[in-house]
C-alpha distance (Angstrom), angle and dihedral (degrees) to the residues before:
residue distance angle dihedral
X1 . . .
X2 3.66 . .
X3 3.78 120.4 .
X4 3.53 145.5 -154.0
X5 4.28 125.0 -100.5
X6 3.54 112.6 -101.1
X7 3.76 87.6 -115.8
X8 3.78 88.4 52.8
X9 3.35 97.3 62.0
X10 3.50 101.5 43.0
X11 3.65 86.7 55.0
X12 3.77 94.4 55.7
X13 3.83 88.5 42.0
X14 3.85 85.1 54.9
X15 3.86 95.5 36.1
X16 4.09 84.3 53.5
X17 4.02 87.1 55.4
X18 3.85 103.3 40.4
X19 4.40 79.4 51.0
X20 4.04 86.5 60.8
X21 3.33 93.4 59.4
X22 3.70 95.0 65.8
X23 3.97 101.0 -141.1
X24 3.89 95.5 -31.0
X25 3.90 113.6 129.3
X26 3.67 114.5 -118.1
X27 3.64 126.2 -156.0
X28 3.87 107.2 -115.9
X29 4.25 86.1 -129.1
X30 3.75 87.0 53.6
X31 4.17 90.9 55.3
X32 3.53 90.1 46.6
X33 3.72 92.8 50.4
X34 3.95 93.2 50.7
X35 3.21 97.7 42.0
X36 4.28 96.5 39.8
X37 3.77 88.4 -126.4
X38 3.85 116.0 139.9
X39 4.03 106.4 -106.0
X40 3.77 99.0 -150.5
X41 4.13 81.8 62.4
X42 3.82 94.9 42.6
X43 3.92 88.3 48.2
X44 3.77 85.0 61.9
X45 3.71 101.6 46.5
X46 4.22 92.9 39.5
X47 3.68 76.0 64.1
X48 3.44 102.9 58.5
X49 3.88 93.2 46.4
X50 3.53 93.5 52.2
X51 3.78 83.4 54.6
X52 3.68 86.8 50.4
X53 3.43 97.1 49.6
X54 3.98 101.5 -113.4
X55 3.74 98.9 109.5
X56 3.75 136.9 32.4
X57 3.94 117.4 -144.1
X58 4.07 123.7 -165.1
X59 3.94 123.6 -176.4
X60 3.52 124.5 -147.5
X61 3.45 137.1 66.7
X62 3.79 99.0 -51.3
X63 4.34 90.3 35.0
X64 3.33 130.1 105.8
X65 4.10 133.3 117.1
X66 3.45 126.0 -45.9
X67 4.02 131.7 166.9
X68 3.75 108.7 -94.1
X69 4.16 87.2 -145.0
X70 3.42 131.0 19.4
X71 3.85 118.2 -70.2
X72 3.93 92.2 -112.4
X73 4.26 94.1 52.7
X74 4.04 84.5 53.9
X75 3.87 114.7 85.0
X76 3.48 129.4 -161.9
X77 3.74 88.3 -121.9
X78 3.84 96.4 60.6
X79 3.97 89.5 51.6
X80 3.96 80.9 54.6
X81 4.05 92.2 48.7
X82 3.85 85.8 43.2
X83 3.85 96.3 56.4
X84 4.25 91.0 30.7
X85 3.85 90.8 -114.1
X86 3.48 113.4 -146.2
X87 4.01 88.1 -135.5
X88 3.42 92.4 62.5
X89 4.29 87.8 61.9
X90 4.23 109.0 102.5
X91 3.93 96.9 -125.6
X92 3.54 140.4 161.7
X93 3.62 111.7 -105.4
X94 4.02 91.4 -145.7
X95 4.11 86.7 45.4
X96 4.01 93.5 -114.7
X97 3.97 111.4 158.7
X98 3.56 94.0 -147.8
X99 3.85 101.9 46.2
X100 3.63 108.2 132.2
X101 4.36 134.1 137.3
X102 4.16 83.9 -96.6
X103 4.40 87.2 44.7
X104 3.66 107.7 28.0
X105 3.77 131.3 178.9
X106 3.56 122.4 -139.7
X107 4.12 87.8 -98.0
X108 3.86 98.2 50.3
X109 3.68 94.3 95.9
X110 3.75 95.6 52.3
X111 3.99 93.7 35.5
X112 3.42 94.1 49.1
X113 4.30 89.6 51.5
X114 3.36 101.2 50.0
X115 3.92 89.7 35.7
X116 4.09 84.1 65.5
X117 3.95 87.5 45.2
X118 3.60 89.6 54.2
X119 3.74 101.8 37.0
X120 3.96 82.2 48.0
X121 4.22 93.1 47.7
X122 4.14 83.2 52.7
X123 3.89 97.5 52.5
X124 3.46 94.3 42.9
X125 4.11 102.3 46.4
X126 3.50 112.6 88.6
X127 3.65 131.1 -154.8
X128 3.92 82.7 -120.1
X129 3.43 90.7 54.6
X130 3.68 88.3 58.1
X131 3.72 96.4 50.6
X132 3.44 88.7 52.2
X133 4.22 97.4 62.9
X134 3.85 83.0 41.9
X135 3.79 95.9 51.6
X136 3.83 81.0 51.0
X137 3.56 98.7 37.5
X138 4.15 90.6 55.5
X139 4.21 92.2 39.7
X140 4.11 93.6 48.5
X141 3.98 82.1 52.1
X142 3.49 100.2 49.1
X143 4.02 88.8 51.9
X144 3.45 104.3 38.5
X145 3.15 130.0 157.2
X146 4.20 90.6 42.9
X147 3.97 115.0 -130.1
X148 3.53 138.4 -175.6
X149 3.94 112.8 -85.5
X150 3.65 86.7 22.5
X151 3.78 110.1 141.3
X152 4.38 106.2 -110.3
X153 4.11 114.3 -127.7
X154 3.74 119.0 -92.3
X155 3.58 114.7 -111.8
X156 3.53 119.8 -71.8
X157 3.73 105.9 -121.2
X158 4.06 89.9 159.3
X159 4.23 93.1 -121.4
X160 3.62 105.5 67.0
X161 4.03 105.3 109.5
X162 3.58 117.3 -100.7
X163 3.94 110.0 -149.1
């Protein structure tokens, strides 16, 4: 099963958390702290989606990061094109040069299937999306273990800020 980069998915992780805070900047050390991500590492890869358009980044008192569009216009397969995703490379799964629909290797079939699936999974997935299992994530934490009378999470629309 393929996988995301390392820097890939700490950028969605910190894509998720600058979404939660609905149009407020966020200091990139702050992300990195919430999410447990290193920040000179995020620094880096905030920079190359700025370049690519996906966030918007202000210095200054007042600066900080904040998603250029909203979180439900921003797939998980542009962060992948952003940061040039290895997963997003056409590959033989059994590393043969020539392995093509005229020249196909005995895993072409299969590749080529779940390759849509995944391919389909990335431009589908929205940074919203993943703000949405955080939001949840972080509230089924904070009231764990359920009781009676216990008040039930609010929805999880993947923008509501996350403290």
């Amino acid at each position: 099963m393929p996988i995301l980069s390392q820097g890939t998915g700490y950028a969605v992780l910190a894509l998720g958390f600058t979404a939660s805070a609905a149009g407020k900047p966020m200091l990139v050390r702050t992300i990195a702290s919430k999410c447990d991500l290193p920040a000179p590492f995020l620094s880096k890869i905030v920079n190359k989606l700025a370049r690519a358009g996906l966030v918007k980044t202000q210095r200054g008192v007042h600066g900080g990061v904040t998603l250029a569009r909203p979180a439900d216009k921003i797939t998980l397969c542009e962060v992948c094109e952003a940061l040039d995703d290895p997963i997003l490379e056409r590959r033989c799964m059994l590393g043969v040069s020539e392995c093509s629909e005229a020249r196909a290797c005995p895993a072409h079939d299969f590749n080529t299937k779940h390759r849509a699936q995944t391919m389909g999974f990335l431009q589908t997935t929205t940074i919203a999306d993943v703000a949405a299992f955080e939001t949840q994530r972080r509230w089924d934490r904070m009231i764990l273990p359920h009781t009676e009378g216990d008040v039930d999470p609010p929805p999880a629309t993947g923008i509501e800020g996350i403290g």
